[in-house]
C-alpha atoms as one frame of an Amber mdcrd trajectory, in Angstrom:
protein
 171.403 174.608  31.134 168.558 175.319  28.163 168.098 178.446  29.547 171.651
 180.061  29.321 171.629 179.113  25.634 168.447 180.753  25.457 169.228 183.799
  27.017 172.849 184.255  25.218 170.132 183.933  22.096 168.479 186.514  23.132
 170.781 189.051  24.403 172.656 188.759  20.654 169.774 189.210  19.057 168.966
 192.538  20.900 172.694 193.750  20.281 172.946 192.598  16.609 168.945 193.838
  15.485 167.683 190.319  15.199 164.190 188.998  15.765 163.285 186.985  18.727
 159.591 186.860  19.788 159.979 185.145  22.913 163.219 187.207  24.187 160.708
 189.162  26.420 160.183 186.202  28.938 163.973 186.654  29.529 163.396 191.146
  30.250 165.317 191.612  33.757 161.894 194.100  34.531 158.565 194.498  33.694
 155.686 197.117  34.557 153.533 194.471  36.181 156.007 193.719  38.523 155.518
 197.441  39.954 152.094 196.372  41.624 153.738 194.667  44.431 155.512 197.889
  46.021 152.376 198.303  48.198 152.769 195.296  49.205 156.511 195.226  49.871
 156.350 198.797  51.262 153.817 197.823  53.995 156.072 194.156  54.964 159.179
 196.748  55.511 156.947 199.370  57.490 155.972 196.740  59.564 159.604 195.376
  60.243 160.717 198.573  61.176 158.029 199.627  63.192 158.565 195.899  65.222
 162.344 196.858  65.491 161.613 200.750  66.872 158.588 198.885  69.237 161.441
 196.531  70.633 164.064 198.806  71.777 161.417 201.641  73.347 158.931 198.960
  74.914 161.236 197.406  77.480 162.088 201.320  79.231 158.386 201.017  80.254
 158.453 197.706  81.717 158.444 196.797  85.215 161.821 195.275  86.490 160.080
 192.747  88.335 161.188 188.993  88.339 159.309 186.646  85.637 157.030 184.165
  87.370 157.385 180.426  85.936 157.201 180.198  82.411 156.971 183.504  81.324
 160.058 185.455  79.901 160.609 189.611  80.084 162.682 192.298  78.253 163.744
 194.977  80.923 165.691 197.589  80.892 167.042 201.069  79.139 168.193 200.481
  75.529 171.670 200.597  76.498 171.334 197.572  78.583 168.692 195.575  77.758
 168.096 192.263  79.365 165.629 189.108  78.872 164.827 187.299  82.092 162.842
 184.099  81.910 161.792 181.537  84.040 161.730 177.820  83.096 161.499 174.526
  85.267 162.622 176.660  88.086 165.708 178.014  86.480 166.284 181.467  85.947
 168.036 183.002  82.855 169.132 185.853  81.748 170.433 186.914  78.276 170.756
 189.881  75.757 167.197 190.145  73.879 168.967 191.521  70.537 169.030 189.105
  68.026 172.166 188.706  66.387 170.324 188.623  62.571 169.129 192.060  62.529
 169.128 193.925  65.945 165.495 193.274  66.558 164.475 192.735  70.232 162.928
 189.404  71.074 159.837 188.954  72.775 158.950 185.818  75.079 156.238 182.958
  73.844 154.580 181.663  76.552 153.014 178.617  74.635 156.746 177.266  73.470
 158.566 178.928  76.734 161.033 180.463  73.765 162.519 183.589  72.558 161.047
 184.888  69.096 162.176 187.732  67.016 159.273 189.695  65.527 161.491 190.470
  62.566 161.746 187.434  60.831 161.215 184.754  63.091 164.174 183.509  64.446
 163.528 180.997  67.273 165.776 180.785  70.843 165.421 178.298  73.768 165.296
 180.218  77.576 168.749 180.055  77.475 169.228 181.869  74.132 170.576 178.756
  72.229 169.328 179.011  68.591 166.298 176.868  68.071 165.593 178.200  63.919
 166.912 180.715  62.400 167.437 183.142  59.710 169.515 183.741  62.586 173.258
 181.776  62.940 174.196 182.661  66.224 172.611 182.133  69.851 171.692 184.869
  72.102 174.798 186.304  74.319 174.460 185.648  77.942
């Protein structure tokens, strides 16, 4: 609540030529702030670098059957498919994650799904374990 007071202060006393020393700490920019685009710039290469590694990868893989507990992305881009093998039960769903297209890649420690992207979590079945994800994998 302070702080809209303070910045109404602030932005009238830019408009109308007044003095206020501390109206800086309430600047929408700053230089400084310019010495995390390296940073920023490499997170987003690697994102899409993960995304075009996803949908090229699984054209190279074998089409062979998962053994038990391991999970694998098959297939040409236009129909993809994630095959894993759990307790003896065999599943099959779409390996594009509904957040952002990414292709999900099988973790053999959990037996789950995981997007590279940003780490949305599905069970064999492609039920949504964690998210930024909403929605479950389609069958």
């Amino acid at each position: 609540m302070s702080n809209g007071v303070a910045a109404a202060l602030a932005l009238s006393s830019q408009i109308l030529g007044g003095r206020m020393d501390w109206r800086r700490a309430f600047a929408s920019w700053s230089p400084h702030e310019a010495a995390g685009i390296t940073t920023a710039l490499k997170a987003n290469l690697e994102v899409g670098f993960n995304l075009a590694k996803g949908w090229v990868t699984p054209m190279i893989a074998s089409g062979t059957t998962p053994s038990e507990g391991d999970g694998v992305v098959t297939g040409p881009p236009w129909r993809l498919r994630a095959a894993s093998v759990v307790d003896g039960e065999m599943h099959v769903v779409s390996p594009v994650c509904p957040h952002l297209g990414g292709i999900v890649s099988w973790n053999d420690a959990d037996c789950t799904w995981e997007c590279p992207l940003h780490g949305s979590r599905f069970a064999p079945d492609g039920t949504l374990l964690e998210g930024p994800a909403t929605k479950s994998l389609t069958p």
